[in-house]
VEXSEKE-619735 format. One record per residue: residue number from 1; x, y, z of N, C-alpha, C in turn; residue in one letter. Coordinates in Angstrom, 1 decimal, m for minus. Layout:
REM VEXSEKE-619735
> NUM:X:Y:Z:X:Y:Z:X:Y:Z:A
...
//
This chain:
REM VEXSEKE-619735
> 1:40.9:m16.3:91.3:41.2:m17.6:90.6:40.1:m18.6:90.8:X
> 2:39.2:m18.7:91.9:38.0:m19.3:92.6:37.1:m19.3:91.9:X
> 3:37.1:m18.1:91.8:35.8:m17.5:90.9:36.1:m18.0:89.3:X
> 4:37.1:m18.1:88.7:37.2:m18.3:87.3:37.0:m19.9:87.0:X
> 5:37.6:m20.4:88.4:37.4:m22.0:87.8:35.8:m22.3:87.8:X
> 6:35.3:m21.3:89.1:33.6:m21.9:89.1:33.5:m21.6:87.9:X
> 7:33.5:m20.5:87.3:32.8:m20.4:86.0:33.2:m20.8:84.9:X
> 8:34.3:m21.3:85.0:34.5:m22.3:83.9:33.8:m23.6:84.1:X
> 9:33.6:m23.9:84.8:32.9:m25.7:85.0:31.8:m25.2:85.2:X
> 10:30.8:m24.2:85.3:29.5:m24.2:84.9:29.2:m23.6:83.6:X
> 11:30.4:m23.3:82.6:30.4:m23.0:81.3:30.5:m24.6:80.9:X
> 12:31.5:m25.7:81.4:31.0:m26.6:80.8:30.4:m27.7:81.2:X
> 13:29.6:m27.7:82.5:28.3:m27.9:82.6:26.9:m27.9:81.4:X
> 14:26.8:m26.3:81.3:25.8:m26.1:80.5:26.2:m26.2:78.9:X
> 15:27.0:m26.2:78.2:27.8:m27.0:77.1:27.4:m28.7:77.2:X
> 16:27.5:m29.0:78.5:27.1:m30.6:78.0:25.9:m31.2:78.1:X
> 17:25.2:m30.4:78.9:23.9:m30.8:78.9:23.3:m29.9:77.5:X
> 18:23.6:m29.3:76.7:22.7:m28.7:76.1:23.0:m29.6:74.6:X
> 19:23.3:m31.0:74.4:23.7:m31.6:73.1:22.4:m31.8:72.7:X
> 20:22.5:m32.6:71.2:21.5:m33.2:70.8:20.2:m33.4:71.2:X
> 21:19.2:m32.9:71.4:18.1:m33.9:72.3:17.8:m34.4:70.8:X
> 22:17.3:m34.0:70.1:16.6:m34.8:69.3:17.1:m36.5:69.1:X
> 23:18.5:m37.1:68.9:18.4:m38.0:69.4:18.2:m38.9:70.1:X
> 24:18.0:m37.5:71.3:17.8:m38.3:72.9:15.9:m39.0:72.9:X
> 25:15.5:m38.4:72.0:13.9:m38.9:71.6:13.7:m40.2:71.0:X
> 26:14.7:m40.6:70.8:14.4:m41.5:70.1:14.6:m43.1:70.9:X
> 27:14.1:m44.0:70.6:14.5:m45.5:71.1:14.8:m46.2:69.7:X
> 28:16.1:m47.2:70.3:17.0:m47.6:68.7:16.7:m48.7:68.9:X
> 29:16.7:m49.4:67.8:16.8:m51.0:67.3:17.8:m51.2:66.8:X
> 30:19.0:m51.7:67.3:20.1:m52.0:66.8:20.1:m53.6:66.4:X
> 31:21.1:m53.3:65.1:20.9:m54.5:64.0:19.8:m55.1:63.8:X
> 32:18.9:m54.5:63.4:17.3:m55.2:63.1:17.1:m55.0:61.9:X
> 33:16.0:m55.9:61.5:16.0:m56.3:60.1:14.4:m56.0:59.3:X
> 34:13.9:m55.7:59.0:12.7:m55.1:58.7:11.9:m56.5:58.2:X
> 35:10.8:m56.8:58.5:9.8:m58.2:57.9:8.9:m58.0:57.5:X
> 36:8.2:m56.6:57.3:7.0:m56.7:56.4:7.1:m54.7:56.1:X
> 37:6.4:m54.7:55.2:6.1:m53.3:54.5:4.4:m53.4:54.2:X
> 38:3.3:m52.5:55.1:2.3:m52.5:54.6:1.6:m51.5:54.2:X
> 39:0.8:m50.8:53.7:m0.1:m49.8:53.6:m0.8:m50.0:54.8:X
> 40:m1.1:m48.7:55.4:m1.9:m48.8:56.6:m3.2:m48.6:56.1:X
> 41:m4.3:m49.2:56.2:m5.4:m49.1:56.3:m6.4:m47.9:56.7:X
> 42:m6.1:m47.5:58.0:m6.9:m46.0:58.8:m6.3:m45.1:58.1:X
> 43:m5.0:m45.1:57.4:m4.5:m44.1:57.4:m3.4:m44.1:55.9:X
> 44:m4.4:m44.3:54.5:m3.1:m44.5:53.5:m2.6:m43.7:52.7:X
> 45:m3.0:m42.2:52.7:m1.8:m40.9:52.5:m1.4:m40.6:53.8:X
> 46:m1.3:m41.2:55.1:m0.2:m40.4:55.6:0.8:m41.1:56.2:X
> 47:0.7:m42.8:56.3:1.8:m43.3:57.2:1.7:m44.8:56.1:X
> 48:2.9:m46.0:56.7:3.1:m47.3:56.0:3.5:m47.7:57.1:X
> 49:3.0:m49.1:57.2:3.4:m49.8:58.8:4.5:m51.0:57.8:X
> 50:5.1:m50.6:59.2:7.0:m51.4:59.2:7.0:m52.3:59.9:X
> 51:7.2:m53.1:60.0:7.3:m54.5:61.1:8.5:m54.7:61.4:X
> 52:9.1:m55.0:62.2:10.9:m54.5:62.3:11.0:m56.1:63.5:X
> 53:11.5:m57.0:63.0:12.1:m58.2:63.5:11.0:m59.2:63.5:X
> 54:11.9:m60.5:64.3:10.8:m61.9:63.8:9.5:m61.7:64.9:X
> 55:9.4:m60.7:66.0:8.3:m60.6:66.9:7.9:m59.1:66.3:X
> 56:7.6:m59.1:64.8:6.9:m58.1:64.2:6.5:m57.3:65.3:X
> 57:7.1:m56.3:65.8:6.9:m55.2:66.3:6.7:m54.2:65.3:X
> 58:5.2:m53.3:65.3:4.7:m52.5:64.1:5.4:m51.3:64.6:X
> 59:6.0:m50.5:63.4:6.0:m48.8:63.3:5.5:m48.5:62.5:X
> 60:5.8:m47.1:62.2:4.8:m46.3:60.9:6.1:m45.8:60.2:X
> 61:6.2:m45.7:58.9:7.2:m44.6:57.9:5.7:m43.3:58.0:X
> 62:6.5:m42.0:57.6:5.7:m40.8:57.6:5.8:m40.6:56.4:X
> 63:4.8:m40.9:55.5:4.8:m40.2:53.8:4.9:m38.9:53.8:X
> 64:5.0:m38.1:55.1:5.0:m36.2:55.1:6.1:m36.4:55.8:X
> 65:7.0:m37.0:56.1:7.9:m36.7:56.5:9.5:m36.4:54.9:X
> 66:10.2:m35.7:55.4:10.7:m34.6:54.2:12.1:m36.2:53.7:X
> 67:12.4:m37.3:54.7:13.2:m38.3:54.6:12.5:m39.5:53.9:X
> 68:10.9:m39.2:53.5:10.2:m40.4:53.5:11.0:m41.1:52.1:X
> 69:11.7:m40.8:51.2:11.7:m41.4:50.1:13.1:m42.2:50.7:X
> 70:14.0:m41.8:51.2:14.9:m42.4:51.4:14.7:m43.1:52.8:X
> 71:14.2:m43.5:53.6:13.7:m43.7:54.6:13.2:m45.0:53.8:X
> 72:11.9:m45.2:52.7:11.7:m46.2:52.5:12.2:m47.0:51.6:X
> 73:13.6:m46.4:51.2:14.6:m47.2:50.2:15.6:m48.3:51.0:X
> 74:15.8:m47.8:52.5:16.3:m48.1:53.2:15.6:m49.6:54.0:X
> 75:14.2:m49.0:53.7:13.5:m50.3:54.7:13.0:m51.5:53.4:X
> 76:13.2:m51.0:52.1:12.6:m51.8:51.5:13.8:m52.8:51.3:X
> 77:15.2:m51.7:50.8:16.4:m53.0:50.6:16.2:m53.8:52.4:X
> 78:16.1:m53.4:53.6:16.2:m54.2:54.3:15.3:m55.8:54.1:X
> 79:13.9:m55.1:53.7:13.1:m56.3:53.7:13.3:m57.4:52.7:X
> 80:14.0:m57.0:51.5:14.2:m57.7:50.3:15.2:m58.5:50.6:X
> 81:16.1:m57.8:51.3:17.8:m58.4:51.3:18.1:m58.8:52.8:X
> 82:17.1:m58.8:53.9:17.5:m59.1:54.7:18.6:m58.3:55.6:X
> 83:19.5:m56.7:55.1:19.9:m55.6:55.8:19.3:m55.6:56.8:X
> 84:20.4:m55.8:57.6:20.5:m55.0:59.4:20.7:m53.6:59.3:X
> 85:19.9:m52.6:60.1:20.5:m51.2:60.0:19.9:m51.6:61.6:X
> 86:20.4:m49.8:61.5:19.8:m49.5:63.5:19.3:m48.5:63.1:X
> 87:17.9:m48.9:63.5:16.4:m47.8:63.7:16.2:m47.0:64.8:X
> 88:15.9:m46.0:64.2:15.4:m44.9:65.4:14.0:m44.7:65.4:X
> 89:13.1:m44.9:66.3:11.9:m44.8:66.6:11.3:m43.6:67.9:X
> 90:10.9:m42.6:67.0:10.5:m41.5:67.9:9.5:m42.3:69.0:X
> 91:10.0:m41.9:70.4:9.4:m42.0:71.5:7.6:m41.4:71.3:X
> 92:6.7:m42.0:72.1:5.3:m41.7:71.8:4.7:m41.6:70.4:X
> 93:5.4:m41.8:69.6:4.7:m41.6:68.3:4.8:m43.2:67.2:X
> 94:5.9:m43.9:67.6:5.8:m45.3:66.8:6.5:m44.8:65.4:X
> 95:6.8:m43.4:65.7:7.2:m43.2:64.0:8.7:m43.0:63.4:X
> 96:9.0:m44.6:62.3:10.4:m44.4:62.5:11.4:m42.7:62.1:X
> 97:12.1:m42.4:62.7:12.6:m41.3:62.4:13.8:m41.4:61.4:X
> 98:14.7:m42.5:61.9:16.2:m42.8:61.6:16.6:m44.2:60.9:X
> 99:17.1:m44.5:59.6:17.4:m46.3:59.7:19.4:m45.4:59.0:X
> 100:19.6:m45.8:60.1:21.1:m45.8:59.9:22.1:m47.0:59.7:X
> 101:23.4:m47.1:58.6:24.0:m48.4:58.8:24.4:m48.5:59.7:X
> 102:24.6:m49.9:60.0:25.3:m50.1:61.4:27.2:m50.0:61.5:X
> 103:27.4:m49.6:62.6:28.6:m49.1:62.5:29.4:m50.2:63.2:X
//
């Protein structure tokens, strides 16, 4: 019976550590509001720099990324209308992944 409990709790052990990472990549801006939409300069078929709050903190949208069209319908009603969503910003790369409504 010893034996069955260990292995149950290291069945679910490894069940909880094995969730989402891709989330876990990410750093959120909750309720933020998007302030500028630019063409990047170095780089203008592959990325658009995002400014995300009043201390314009720059990201990139990914024009190769497969969400880019809805991704930038998202940031544009934010910047027009002032929409709060919660951003997801891939760690090391500056590149937003996620603009989710806020819940």
């Amino acid at each position: 019976m010893k034996a069955w409990s260990q292995l149950l709790l290291l069945f679910i052990m490894i069940i909880s550590c094995s969730g989402n990472s891709g989330s876990q990549n990410l750093t959120w801006y909750h309720n933020a509001t998007i302030s500028d939409i630019t063409e990047d300069p170095d780089k203008p078929n592959e990325v658009v720099r995002v400014a995300i709050g009043i201390s314009a903190q720059v990201f990139y949208l990914s024009k190769k990324s497969p969400d880019y069209k809805t991704l930038m319908e998202k940031a544009t009603q934010s910047l027009k209308k002032s929409k709060a969503y919660d951003i997801g910003i891939e760690n090391k790369t500056n590149i937003i992944k996620e603009i989710n409504e806020i819940k």
